[in-house]
Structure formats: structure tokens, C-alpha cells
N, C-alpha and C positions, 0 to 999 in steps of 0.2 A: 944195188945196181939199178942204174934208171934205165929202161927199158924203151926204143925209138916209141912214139905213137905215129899211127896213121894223123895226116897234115890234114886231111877233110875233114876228118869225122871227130878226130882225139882219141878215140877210141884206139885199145894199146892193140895192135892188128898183130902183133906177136904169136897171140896164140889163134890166129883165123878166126876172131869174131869178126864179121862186117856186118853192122845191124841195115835194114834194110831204108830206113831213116834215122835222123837226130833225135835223140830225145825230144821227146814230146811233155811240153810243162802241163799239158792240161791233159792229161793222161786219164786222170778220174776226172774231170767236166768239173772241177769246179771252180776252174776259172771261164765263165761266158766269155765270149767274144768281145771283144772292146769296139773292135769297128761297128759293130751291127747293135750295140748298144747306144749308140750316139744319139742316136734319133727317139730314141722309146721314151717313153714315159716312165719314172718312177713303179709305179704302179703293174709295168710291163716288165721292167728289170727282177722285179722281184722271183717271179715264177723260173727266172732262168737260173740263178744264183743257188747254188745246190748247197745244202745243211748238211751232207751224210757223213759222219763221221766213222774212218774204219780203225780198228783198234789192231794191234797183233802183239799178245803177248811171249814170248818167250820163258821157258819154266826148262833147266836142267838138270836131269836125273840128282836123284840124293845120294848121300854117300856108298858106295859101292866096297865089297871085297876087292883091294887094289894087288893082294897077293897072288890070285888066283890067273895062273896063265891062262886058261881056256876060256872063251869068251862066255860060253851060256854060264860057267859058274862066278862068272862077275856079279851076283846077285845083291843087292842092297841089304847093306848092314841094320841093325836094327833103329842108327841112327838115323839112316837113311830113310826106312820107312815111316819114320818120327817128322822125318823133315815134310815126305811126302805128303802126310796127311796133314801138317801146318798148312803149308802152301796151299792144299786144297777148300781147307774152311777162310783163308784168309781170299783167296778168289772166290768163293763163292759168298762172301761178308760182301766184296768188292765190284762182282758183277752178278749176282744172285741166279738166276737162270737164263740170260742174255747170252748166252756160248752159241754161235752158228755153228763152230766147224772146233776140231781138234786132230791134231797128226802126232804120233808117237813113233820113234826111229822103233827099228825092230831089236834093237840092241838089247838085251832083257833087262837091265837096269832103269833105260828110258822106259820100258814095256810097263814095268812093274811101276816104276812110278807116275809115270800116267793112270796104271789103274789104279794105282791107290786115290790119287787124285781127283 
């Protein structure tokens, strides 16, 4: 089903988002200004031109108990904690100790395999 959009914004207003502006392309700064660039020197562009680059990886729990109706005893199989621990040495191969931040659902399969991780 295609759903009307708001005509201003494009934004699907269906469900009462109205953001309070348009997306904004330069969100993270690292596009400078082009107007106020015109004029600078080389030299002057360079400090405004931002390098940072942000990463966000995604990792989904390992194999779990899919028989088990109650949620806490969805606990990861033992293949699961097999996977868990791959994935871990293979990020840590891959960004060695470069991790700022990590969130884990409280779902105890995500739980478990984040800690393992």
C-alpha cells in the first residue's frame, strides 16, 4: 500500500512525524560551506574539511533455543555461543581496541552474546 506523504516535507505524516526541519545534508559537518569557501585560500579550506570517520557496526545474537516459548529460556545454543565467540575475535582482528560505545538488547540471547563477545 503506498501511503499519502506530507507535500512540504515528503515526510510520510501518516504516522504524525513532523520533523521540525528538512533533512540537513551536512548533519555531521563534513560538508563546509561552499559559499564561504569561495574566497579562502587553499590552505584555509583545509582546516574546515573534517577527516572523522564514524563506523557502526551491527552484530545479531547467535543461534538461540527456537523451541522454547518463554523468553528468558531462549538462551543460545551451543552453536550459538561458537558463533558468538568467532565474531568476537574476528572484530577484535578487525578493530583491535578502537570500540567507543556498545548496546545490547536485553533479550538474553542478544545479552549473552554480546557478552561473550
Amino acid at each position: 500500500k503506498i501511503r499519502p506523504k506530507n507535500e512540504s516535507s515528503g515526510i510520510n505524516a501518516e504516522y504524525g512525524y513532523h520533523p521540525s526541519k528538512l533533512w540537513d545534508d551536512n548533519w555531521d559537518f563534513m560538508k563546509p560551506d561552499k559559499e564561504a569557501m569561495k574566497n579562502m585560500s587553499d590552505e584555509e579550506k583545509v582546516g574546515l574539511i573534517s577527516t572523522a570517520v564514524r563506523n557502526i557496526y551491527l552484530v545479531r545474537h547467535g543461534q538461540y533455543e527456537i523451541e522454547e516459548t518463554e523468553d528468558h529460556k531462549r538462551i543460545l545454543t551451543e552453536l550459538g555461543r561458537e558463533q558468538a565467540e568467532i565474531t568476537g575475535e574476528r572484530i577484535k582482528a578487525v578493530l583491535g581496541e578502537k570500540i567507543s560505545h556498545v548496546y545490547i538488547s536485553t533479550k538474553p540471547r542478544a545479552m549473552e552474546t554480546g557478552h561473550i563477545i
